[in-house]
NUBA-633670 format. One record per residue: x, y, z of N, C-alpha, C, O in turn. Coordinates in pm, whole numbers, padded with zeros to 5 digits. Atoms other than C-alpha are relative to their C-alpha. Layout:
% NUBA-633670
<balo n_xx="X" n_yy="Y" n_zz="Z" ca_xx="X" ca_yy="Y" ca_zz="Z" c_xx="X" c_yy="Y" c_zz="Z" o_xx="X" o_yy="Y" o_zz="Z"/>
...
This chain:
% NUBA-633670
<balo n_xx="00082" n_yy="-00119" n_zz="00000" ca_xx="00000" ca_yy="00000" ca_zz="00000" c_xx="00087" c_yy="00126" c_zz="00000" o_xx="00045" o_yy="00229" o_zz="-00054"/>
<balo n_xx="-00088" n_yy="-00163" n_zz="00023" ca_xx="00303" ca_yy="00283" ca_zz="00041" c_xx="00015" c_yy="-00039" c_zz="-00072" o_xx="00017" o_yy="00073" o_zz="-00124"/>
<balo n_xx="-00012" n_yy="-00059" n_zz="00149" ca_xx="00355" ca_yy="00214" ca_zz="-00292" c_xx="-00103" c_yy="00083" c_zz="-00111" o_xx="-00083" o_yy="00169" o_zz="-00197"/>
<balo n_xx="00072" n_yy="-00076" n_zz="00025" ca_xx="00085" ca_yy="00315" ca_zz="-00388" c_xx="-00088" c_yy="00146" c_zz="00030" o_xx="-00148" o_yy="00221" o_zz="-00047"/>
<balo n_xx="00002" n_yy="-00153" n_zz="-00088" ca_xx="00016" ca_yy="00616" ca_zz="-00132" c_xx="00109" c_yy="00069" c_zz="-00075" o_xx="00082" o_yy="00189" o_zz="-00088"/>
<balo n_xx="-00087" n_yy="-00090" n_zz="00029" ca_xx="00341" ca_yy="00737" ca_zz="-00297" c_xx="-00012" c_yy="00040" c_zz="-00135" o_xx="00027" o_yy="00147" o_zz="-00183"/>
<balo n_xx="00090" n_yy="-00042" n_zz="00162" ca_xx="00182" ca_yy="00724" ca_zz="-00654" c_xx="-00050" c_yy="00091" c_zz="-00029" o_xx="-00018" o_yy="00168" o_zz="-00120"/>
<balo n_xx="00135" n_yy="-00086" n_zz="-00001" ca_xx="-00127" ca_yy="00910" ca_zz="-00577" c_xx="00070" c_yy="00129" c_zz="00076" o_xx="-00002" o_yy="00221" o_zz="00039"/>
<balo n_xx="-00031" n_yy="-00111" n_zz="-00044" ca_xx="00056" ca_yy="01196" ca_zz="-00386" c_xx="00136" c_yy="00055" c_zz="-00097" o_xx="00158" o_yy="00176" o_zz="-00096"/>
<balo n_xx="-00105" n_yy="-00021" n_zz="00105" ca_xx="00364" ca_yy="01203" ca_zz="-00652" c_xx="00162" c_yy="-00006" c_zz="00098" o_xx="00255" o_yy="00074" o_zz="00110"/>
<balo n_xx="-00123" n_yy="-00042" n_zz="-00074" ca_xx="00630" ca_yy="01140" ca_zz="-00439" c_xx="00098" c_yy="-00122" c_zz="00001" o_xx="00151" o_yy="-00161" o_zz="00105"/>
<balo n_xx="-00078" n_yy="00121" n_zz="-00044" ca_xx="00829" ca_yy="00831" ca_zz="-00536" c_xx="00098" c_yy="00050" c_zz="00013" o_xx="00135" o_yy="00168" o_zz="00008"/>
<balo n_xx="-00142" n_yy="-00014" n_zz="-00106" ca_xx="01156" ca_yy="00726" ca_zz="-00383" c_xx="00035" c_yy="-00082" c_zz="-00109" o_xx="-00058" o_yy="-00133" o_zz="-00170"/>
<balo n_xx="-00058" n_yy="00078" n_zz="00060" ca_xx="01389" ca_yy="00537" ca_zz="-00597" c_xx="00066" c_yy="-00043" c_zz="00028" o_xx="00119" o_yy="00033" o_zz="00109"/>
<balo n_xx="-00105" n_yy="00028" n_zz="-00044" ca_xx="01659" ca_yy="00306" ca_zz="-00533" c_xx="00133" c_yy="00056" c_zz="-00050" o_xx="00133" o_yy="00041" o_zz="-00172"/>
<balo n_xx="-00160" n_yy="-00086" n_zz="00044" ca_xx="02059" ca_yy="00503" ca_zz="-00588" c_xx="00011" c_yy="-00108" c_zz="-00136" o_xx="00032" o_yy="-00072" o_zz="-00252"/>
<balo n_xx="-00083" n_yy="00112" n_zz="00151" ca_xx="02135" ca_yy="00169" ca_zz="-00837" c_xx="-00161" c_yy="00034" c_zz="-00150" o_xx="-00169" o_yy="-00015" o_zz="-00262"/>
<balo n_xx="00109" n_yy="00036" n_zz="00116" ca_xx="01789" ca_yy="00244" ca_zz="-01047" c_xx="00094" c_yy="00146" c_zz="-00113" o_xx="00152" o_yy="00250" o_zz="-00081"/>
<balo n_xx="-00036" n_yy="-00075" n_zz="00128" ca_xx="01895" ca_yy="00409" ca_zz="-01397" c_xx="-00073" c_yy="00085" c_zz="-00045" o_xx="-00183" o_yy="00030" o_zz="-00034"/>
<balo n_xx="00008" n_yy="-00109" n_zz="00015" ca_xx="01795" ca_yy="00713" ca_zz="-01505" c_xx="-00115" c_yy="-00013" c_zz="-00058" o_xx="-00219" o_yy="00031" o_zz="-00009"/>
<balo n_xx="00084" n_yy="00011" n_zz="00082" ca_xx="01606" ca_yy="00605" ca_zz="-01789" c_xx="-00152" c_yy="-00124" c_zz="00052" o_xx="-00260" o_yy="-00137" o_zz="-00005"/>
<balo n_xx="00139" n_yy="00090" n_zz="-00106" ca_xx="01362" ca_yy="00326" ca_zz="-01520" c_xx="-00034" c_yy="00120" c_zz="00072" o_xx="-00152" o_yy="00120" o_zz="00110"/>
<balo n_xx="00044" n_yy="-00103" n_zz="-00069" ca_xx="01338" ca_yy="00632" ca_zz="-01353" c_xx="-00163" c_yy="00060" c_zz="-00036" o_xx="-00275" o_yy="00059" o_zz="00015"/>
<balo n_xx="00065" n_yy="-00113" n_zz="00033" ca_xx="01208" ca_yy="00876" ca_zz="-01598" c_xx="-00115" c_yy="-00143" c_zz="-00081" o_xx="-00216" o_yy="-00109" o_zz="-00020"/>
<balo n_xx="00143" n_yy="00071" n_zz="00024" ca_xx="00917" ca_yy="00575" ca_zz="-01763" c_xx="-00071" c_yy="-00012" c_zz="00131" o_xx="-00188" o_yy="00015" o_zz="00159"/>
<balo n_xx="00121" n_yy="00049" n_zz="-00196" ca_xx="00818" ca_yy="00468" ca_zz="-01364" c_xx="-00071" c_yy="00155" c_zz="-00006" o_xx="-00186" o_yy="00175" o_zz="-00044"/>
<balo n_xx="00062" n_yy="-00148" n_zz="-00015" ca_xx="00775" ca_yy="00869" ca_zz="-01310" c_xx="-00123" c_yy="00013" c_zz="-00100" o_xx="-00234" o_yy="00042" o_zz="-00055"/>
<balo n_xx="00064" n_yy="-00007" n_zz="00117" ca_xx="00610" ca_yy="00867" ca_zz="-01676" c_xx="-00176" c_yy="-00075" c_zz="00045" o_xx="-00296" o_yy="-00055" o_zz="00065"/>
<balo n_xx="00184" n_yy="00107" n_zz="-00068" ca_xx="00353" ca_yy="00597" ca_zz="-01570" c_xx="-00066" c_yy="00035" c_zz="00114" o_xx="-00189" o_yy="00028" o_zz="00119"/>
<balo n_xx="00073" n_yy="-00066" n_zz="-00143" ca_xx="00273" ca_yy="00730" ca_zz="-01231" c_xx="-00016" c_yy="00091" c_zz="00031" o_xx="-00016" o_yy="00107" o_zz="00153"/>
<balo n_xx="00030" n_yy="-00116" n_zz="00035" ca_xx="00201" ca_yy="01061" ca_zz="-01328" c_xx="-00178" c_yy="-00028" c_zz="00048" o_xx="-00270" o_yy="-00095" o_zz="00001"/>
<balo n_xx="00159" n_yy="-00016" n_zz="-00063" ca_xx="-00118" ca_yy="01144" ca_zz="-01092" c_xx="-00101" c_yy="00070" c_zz="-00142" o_xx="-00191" o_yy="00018" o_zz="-00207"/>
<balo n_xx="00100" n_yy="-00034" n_zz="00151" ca_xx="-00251" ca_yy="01390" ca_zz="-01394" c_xx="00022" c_yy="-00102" c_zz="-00113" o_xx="00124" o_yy="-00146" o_zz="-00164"/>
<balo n_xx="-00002" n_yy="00125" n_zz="00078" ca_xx="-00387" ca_yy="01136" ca_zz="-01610" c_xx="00043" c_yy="00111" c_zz="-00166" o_xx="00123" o_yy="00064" o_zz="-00247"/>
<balo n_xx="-00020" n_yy="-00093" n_zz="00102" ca_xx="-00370" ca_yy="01440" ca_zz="-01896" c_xx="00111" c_yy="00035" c_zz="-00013" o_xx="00131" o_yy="00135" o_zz="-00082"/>
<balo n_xx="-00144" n_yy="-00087" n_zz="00007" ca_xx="00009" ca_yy="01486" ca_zz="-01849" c_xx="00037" c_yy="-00199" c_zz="-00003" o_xx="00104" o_yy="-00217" o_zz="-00105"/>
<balo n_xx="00000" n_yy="00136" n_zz="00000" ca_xx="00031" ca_yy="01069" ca_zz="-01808" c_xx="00066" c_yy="-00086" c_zz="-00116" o_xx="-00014" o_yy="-00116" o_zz="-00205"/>
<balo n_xx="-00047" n_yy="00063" n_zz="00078" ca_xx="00318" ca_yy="00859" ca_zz="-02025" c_xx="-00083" c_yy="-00070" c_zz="-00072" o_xx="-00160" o_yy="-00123" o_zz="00007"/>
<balo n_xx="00138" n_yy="00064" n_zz="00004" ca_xx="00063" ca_yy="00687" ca_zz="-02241" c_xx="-00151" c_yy="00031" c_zz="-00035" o_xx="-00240" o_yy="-00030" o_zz="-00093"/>
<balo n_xx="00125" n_yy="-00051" n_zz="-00001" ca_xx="-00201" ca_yy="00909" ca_zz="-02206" c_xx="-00036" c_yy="00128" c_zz="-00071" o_xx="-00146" o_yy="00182" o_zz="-00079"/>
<balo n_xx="-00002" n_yy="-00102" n_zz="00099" ca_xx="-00107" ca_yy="01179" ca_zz="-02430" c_xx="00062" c_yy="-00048" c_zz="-00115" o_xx="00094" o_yy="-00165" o_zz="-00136"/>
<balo n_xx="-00041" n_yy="00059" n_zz="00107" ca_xx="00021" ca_yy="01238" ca_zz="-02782" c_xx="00099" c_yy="-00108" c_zz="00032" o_xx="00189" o_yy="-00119" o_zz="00115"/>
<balo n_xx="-00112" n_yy="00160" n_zz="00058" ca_xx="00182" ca_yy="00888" ca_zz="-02914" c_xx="-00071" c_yy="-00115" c_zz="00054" o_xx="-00055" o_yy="-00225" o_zz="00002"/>
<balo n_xx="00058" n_yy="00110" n_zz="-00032" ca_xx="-00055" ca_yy="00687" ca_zz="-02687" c_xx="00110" c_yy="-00129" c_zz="00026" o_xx="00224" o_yy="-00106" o_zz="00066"/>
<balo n_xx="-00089" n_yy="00117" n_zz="-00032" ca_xx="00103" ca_yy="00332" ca_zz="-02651" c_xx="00186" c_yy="-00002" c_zz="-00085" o_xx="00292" o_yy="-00060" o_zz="-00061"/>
<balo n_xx="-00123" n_yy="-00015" n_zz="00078" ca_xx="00367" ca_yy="00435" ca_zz="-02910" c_xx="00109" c_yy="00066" c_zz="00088" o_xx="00225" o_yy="00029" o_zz="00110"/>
<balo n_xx="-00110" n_yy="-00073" n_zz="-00119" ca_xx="00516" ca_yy="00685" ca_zz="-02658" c_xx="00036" c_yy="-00048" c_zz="00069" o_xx="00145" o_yy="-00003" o_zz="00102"/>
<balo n_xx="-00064" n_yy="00083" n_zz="-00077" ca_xx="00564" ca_yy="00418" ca_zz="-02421" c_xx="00104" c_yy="-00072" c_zz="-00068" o_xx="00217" o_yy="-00077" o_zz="-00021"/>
<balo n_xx="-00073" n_yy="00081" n_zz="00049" ca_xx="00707" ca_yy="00204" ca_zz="-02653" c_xx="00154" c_yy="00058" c_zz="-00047" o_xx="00269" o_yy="00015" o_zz="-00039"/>
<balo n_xx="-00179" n_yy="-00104" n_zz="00046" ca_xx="00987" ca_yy="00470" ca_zz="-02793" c_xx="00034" c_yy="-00014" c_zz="00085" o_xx="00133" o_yy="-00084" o_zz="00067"/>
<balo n_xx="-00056" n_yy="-00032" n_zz="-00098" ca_xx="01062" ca_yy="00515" ca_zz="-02458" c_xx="00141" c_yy="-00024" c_zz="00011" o_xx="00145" o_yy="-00144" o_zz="-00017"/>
<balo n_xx="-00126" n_yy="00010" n_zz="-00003" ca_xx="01468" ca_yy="00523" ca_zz="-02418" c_xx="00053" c_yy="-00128" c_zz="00114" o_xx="00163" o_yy="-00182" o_zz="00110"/>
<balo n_xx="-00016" n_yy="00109" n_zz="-00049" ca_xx="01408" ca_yy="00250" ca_zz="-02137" c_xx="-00015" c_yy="-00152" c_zz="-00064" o_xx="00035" o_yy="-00257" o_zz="-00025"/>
<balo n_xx="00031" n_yy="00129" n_zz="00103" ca_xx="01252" ca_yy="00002" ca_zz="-02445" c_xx="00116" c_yy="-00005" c_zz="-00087" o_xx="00124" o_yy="-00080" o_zz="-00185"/>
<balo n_xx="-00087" n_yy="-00017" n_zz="00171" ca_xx="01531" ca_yy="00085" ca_zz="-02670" c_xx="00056" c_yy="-00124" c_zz="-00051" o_xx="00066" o_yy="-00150" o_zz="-00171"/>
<balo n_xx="-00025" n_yy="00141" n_zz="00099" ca_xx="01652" ca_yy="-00262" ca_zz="-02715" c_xx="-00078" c_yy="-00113" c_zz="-00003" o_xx="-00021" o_yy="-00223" o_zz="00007"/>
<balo n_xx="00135" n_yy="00086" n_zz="-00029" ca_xx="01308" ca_yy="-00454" ca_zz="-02702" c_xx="-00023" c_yy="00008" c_zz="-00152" o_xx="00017" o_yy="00114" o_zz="-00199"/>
<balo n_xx="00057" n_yy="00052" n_zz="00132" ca_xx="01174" ca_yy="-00584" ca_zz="-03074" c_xx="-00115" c_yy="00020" c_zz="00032" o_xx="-00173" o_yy="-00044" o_zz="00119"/>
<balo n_xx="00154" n_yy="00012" n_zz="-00044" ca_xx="00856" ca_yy="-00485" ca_zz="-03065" c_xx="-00059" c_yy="-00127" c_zz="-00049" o_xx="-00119" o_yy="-00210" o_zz="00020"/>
<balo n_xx="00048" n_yy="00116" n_zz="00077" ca_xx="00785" ca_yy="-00737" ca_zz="-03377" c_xx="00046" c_yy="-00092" c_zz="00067" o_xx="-00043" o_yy="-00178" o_zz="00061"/>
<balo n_xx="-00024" n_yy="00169" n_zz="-00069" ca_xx="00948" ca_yy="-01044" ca_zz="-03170" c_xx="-00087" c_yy="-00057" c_zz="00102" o_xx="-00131" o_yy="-00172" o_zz="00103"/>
<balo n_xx="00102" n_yy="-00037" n_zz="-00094" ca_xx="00733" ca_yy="-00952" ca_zz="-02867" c_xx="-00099" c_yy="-00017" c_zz="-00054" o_xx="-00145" o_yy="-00125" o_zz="-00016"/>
<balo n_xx="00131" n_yy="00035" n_zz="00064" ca_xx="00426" ca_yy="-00946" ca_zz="-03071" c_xx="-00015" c_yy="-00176" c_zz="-00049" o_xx="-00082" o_yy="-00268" o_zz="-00001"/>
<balo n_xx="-00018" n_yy="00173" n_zz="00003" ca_xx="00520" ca_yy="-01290" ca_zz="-03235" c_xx="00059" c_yy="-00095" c_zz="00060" o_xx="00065" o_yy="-00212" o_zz="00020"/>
<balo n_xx="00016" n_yy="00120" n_zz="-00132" ca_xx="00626" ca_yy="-01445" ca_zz="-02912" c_xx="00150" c_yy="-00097" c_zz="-00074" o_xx="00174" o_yy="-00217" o_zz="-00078"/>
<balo n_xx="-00132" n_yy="00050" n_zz="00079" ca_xx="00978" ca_yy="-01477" ca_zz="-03112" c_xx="00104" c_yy="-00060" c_zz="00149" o_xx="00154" o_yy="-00173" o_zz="00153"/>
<balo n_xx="-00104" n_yy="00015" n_zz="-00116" ca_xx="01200" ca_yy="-01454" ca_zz="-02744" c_xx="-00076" c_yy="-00068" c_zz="00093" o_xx="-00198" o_yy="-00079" o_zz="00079"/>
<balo n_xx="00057" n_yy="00003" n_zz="-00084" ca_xx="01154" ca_yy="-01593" ca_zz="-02432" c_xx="00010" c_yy="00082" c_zz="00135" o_xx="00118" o_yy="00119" o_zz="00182"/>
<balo n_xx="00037" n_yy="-00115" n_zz="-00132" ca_xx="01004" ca_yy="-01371" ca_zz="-02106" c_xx="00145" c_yy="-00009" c_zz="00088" o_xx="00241" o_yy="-00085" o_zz="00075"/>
<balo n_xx="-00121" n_yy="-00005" n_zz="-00056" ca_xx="01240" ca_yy="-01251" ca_zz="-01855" c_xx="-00023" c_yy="-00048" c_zz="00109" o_xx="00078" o_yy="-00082" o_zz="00171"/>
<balo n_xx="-00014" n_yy="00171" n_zz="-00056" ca_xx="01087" ca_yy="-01493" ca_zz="-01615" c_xx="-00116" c_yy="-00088" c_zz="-00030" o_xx="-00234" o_yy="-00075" o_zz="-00062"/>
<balo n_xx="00085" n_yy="00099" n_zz="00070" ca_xx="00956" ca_yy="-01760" ca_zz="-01695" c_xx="-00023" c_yy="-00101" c_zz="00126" o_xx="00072" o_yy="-00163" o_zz="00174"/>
<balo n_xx="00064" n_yy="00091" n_zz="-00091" ca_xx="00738" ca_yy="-01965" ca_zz="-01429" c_xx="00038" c_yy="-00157" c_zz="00004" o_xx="00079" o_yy="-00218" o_zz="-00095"/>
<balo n_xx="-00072" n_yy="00168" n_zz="-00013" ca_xx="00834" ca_yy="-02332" ca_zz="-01321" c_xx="-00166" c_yy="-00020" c_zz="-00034" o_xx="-00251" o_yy="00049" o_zz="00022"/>
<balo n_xx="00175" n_yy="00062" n_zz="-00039" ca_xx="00462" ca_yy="-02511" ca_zz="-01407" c_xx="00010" c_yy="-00169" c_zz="00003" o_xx="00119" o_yy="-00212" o_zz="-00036"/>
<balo n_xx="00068" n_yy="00139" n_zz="-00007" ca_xx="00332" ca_yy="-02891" ca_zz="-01368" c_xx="-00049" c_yy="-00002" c_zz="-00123" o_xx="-00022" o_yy="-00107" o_zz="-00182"/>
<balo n_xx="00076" n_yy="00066" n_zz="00114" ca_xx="00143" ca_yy="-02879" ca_zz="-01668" c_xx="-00070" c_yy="00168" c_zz="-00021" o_xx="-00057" o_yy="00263" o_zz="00057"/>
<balo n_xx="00092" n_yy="-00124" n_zz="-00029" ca_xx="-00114" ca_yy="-02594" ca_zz="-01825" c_xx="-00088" c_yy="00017" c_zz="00087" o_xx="-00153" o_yy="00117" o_zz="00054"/>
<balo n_xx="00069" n_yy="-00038" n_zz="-00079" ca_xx="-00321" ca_yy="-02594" ca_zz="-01537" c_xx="00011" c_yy="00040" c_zz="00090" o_xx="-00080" o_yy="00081" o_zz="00162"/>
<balo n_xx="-00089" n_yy="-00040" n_zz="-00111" ca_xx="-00060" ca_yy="-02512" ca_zz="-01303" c_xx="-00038" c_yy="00113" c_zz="00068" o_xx="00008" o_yy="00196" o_zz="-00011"/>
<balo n_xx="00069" n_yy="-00099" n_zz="-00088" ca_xx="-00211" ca_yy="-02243" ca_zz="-01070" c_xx="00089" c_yy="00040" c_zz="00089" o_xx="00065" o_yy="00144" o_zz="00150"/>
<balo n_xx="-00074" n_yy="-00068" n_zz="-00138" ca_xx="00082" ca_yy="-02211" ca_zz="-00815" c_xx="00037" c_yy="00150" c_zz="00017" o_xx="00042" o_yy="00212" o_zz="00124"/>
<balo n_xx="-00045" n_yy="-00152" n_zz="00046" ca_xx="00177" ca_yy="-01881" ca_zz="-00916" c_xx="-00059" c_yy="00099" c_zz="00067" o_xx="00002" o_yy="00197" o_zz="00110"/>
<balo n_xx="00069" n_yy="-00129" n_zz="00017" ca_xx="-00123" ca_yy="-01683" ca_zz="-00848" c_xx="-00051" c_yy="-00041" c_zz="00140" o_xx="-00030" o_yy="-00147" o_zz="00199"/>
<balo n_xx="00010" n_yy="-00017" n_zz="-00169" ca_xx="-00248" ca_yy="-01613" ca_zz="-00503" c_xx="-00158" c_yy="-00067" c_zz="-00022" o_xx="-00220" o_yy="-00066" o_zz="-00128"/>
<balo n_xx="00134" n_yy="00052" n_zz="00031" ca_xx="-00580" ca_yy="-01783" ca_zz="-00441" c_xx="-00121" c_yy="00102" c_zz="00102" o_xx="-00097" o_yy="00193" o_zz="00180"/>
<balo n_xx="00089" n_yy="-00122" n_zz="-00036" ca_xx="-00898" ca_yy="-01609" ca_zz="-00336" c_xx="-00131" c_yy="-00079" c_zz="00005" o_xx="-00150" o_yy="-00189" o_zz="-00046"/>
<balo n_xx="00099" n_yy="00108" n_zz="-00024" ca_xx="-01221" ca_yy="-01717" ca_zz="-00233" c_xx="-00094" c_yy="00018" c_zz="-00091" o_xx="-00086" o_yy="00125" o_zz="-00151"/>
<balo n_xx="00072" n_yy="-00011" n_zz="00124" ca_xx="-01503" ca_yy="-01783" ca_zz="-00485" c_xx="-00097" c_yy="00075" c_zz="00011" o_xx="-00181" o_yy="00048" o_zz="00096"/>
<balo n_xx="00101" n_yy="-00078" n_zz="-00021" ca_xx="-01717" ca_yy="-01509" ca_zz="-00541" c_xx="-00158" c_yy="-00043" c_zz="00003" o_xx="-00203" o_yy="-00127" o_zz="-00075"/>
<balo n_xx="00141" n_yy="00086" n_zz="00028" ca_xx="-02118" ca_yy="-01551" ca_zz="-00439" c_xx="-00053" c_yy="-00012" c_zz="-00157" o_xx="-00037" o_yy="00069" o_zz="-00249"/>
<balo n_xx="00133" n_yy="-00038" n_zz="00093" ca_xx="-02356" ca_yy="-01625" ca_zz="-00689" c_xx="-00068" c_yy="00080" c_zz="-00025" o_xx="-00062" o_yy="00150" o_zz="-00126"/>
<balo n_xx="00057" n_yy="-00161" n_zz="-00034" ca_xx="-02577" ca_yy="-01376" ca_zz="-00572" c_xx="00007" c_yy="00086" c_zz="00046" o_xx="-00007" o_yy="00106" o_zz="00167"/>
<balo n_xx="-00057" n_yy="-00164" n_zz="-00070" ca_xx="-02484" ca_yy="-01037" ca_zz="-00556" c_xx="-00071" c_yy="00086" c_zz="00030" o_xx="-00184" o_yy="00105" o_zz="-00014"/>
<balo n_xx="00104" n_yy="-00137" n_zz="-00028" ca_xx="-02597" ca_yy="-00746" ca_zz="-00414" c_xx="-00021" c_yy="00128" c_zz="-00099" o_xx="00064" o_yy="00198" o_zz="-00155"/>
<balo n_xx="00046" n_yy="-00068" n_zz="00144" ca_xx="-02824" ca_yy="-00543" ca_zz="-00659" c_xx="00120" c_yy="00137" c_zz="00064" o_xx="00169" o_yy="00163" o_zz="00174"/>
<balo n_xx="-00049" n_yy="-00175" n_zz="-00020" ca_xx="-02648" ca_yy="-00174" ca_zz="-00701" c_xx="-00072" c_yy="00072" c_zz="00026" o_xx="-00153" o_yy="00117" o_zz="-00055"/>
<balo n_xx="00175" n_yy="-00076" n_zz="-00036" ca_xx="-02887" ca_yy="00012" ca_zz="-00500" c_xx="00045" c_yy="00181" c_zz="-00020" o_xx="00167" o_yy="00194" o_zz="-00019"/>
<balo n_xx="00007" n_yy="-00144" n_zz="-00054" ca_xx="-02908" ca_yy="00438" ca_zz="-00478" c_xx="00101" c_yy="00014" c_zz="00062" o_xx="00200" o_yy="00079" o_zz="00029"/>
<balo n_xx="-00087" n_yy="-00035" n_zz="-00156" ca_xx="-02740" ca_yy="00419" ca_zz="-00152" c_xx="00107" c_yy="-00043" c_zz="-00018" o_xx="00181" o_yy="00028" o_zz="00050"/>
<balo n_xx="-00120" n_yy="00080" n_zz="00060" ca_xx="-02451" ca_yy="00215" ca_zz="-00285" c_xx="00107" c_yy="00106" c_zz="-00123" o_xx="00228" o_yy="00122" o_zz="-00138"/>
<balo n_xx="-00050" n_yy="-00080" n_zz="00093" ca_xx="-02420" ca_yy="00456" ca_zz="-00568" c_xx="00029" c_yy="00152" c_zz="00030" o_xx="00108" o_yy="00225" o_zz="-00029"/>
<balo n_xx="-00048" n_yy="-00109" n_zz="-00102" ca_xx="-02426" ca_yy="00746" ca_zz="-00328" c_xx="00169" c_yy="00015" c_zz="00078" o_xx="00250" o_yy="00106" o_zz="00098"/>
<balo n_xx="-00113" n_yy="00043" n_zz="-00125" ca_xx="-02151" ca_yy="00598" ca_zz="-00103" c_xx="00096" c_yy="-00009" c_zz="-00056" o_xx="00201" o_yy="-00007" o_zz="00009"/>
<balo n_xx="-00142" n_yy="00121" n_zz="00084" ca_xx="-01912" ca_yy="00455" ca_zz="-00387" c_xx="00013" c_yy="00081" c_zz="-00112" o_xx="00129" o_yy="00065" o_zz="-00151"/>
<balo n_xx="00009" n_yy="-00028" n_zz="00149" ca_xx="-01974" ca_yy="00652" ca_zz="-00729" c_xx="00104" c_yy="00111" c_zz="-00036" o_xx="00140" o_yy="00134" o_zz="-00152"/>
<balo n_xx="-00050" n_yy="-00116" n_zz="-00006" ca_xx="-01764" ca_yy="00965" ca_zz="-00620" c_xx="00189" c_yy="-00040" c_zz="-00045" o_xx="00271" o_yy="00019" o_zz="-00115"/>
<balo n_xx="-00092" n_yy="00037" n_zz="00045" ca_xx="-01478" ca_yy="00773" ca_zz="-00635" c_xx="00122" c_yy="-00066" c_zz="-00110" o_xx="00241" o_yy="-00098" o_zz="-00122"/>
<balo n_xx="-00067" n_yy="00027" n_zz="00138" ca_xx="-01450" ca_yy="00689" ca_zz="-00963" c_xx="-00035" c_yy="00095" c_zz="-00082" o_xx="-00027" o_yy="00080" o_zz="-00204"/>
<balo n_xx="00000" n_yy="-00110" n_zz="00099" ca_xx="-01534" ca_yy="01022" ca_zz="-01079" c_xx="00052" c_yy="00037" c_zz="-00097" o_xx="-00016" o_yy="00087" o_zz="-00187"/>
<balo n_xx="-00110" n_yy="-00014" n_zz="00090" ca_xx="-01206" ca_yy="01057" ca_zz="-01282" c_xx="00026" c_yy="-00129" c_zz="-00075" o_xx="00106" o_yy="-00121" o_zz="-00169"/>
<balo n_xx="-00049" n_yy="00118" n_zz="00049" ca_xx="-01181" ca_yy="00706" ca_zz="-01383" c_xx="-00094" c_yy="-00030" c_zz="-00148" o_xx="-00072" o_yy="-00130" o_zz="-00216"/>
């Protein structure tokens, strides 16, 4: 959660060994104004992708799944699940979205 408190107020910390250029994309991406936001202005996904931190990434190999990831999971088989944190199964029946719900909750995704 302080990572993310430090998002939303703009105040990351970096480690001395992080490089200049992980710097300036992390900053880029966690730009509170979504209108000033790596990504979110001109170039869209392209601007990420120029980025001077991608510079030696193939985009085309990446797309066709040419390399392999920079990690790559131990699995049992494709059904292998260990990976992911488990969680309990959501009900069946949910609670309708009432007024009062949309009163309480709606403000917060004002910007979203």
């Amino acid at each position: 959660m302080k990572i993310y408190e430090q998002i939303v107020e703009g105040k990351i910390r970096f480690p001395a060994a992080m490089s200049d250029d992980a710097r300036a994309i992390i900053t880029g991406l966690c730009t509170v104004d979504v209108s000033k936001r790596l990504g979110n202005v001109k170039g869209g996904a392209g601007a990420v992708k120029a980025h001077p931190w991608f510079k030696d990434v193939d985009w085309d190999a990446v797309y066709y799944r040419k390399g392999q990831g920079p990690i790559v999971p131990h699995l049992r088989g494709k059904d292998d699940t260990r990976n992911f944190d488990e969680y309990e199964a959501e009900p069946m029946a949910k609670e309708a979205y009432s007024k009062e719900l949309q009163e309480k909750y709606d403000w917060q995704f004002k910007d979203f």
